[in-house]
N, C-alpha and C positions, 0 to 999 in steps of 0.2 A: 276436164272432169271437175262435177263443184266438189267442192270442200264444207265437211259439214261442222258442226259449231265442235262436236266433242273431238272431231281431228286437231281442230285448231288447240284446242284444252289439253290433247296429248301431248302435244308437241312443245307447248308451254311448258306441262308439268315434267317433259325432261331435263329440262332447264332449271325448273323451281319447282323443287319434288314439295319443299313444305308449306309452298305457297297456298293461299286462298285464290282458287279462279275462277270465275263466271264468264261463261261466252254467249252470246245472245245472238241468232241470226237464222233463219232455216231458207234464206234466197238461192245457197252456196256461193255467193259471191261479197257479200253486206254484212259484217259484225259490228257486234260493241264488247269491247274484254274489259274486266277489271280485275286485274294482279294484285295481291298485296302481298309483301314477302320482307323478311327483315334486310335480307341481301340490301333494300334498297334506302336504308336509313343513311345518310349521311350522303347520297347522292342526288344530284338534281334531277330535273323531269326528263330532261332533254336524255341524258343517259339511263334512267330505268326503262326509260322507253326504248332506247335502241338496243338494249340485254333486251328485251321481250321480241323485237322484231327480228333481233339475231337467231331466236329461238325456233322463227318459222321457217326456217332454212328456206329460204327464197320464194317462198309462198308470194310475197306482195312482191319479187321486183319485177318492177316496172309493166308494159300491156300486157307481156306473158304470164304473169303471175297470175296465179288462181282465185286470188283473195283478193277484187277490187279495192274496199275500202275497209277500215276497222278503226273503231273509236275507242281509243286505250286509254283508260285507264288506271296510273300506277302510284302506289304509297307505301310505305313502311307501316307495320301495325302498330297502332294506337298503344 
């Protein structure tokens, strides 16, 4: 079944209810997110990024997953 971009955007924003998110993709398989959340101040890329993929509850793992590819984007706000 695809996956449409505001699925992906729900499922982040349980995660990161006061986050900023943008999901961009209408293939159902192809996105691009960009998160910005204070949660992720003081942490590296490598870890905002896997709190964000945590979020998708198994969306991307592995060929099964619904969500081929997704280009993330994550920062702490300015």
């Amino acid at each position: 079944m695809a996956v449409q971009s505001q699925d992906l955007e729900a499922l982040i924003r349980e995660a990161f209810p006061d986050a900023k998110i943008t999901v961009q993709g209408d293939d159902g398989a192809h996105f691009a997110a960009e998160v910005i959340d204070e949660s992720f101040r003081g942490k590296n890329r490598v870890q905002q990024q896997r709190a964000v993929y945590a979020a998708l509850k198994g969306k991307m793992d592995g060929p099964q997953g619904e969500v081929h590819a997704l280009a993330l984007t994550t920062k702490a706000p300015e």
